[in-house]
C-alpha positions as CSV (number, residue, x, y, z in Angstrom):
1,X,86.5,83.7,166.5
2,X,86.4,83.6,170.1
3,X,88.5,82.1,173.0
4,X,87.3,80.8,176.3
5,X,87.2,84.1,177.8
6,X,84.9,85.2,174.7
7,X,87.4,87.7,173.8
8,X,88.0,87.9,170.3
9,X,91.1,86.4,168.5
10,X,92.1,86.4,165.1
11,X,91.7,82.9,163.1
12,X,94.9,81.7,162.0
13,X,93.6,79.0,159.8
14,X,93.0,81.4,156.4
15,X,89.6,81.7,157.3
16,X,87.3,85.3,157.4
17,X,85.8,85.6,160.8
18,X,82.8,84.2,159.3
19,X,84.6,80.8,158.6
20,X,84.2,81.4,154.7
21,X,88.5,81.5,153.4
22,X,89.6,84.4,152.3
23,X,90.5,83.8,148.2
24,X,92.4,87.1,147.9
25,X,95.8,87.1,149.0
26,X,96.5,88.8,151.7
27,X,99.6,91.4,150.5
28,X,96.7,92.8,148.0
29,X,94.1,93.0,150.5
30,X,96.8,95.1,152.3
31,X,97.2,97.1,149.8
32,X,93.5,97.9,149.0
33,X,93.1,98.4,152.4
34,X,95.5,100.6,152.4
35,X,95.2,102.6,148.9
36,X,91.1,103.1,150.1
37,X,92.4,104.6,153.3
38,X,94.8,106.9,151.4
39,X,92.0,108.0,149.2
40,X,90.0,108.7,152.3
41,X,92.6,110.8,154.2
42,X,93.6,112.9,150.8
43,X,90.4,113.0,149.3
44,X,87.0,113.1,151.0
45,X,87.9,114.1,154.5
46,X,90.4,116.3,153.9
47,X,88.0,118.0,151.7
48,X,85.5,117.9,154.7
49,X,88.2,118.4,157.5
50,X,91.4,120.3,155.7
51,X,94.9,119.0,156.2
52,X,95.2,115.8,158.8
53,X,98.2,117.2,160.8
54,X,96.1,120.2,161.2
55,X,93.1,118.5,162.0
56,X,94.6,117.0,164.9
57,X,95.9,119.7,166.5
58,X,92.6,121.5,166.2
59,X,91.5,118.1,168.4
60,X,94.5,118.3,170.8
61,X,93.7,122.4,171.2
62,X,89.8,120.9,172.0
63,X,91.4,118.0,174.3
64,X,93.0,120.8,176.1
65,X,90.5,123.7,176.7
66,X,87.9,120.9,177.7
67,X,90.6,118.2,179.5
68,X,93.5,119.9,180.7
69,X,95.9,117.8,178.5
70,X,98.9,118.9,176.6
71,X,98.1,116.6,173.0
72,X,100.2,117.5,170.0
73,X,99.0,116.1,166.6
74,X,100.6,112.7,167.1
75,X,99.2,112.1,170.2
76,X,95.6,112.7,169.2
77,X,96.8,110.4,166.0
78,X,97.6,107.9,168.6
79,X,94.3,107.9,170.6
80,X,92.7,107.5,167.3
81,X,94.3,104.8,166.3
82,X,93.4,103.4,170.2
83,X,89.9,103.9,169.5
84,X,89.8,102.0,166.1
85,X,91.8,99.2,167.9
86,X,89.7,98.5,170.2
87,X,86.3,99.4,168.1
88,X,88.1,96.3,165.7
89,X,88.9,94.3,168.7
90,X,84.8,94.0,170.0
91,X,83.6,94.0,166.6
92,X,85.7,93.1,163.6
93,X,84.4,95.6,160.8
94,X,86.2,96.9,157.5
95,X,86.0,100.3,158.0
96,X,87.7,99.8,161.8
97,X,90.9,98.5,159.6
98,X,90.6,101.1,156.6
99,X,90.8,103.4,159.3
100,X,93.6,102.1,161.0
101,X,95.8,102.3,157.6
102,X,94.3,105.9,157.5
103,X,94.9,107.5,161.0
104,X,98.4,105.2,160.8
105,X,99.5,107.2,157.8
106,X,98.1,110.7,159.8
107,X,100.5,109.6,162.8
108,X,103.2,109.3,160.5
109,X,102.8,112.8,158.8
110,X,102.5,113.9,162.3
111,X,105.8,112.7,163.4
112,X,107.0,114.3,159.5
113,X,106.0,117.5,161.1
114,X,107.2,117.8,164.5
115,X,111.1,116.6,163.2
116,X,110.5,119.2,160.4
């Protein structure tokens, strides 16, 4: 759904972006939303990418050889779940929001690891 401006905004009325409703309620298509993006970030890619906390501070050491920045593991957490935002805010997809659960639940073993 689209405003004025043509920015995208989310339809209030129960309704899928495609006008059809939505027949599964909403806490369980949280939660399978969520569980798929847990199997994602403890399964597949961690098979393809090793742990996620050390994943991103493999990206933050790339950000800062090629950038200049200083990004520990929850900042390059953060930007990723920047990126799916707005990726979900031009074009509403699935996978944008699976992701978002995912890289959410990275941030927050991120923070586990800094605070020890």
């Amino acid at each position: 759904m689209q405003n004025t401006m043509g920015h995208w905004v989310p339809d209030l009325t129960g309704r899928d972006c495609d006008g059809v409703r939505d027949t599964q309620p909403l806490e369980q298509k949280k939660q399978n939303l969520s569980d798929h993006a847990l199997s994602l970030v403890d399964g597949d890619r961690q098979a393809d990418y090793g742990d996620p906390v050390e994943n991103m501070r493999r990206i933050g050491e790339c950000w800062r050889a090629a950038f200049g920045w200083d990004a520990s593991p929850r900042h390059v957490a953060l930007a990723m779940i920047f990126v799916k935002a707005v990726r979900e805010a031009n074009k509403p997809k699935q996978d944008n929001r699976v992701d978002l659960h995912g890289y959410t639940d990275v941030l927050d073993r991120c923070v586990e690891a800094e605070n020890g």
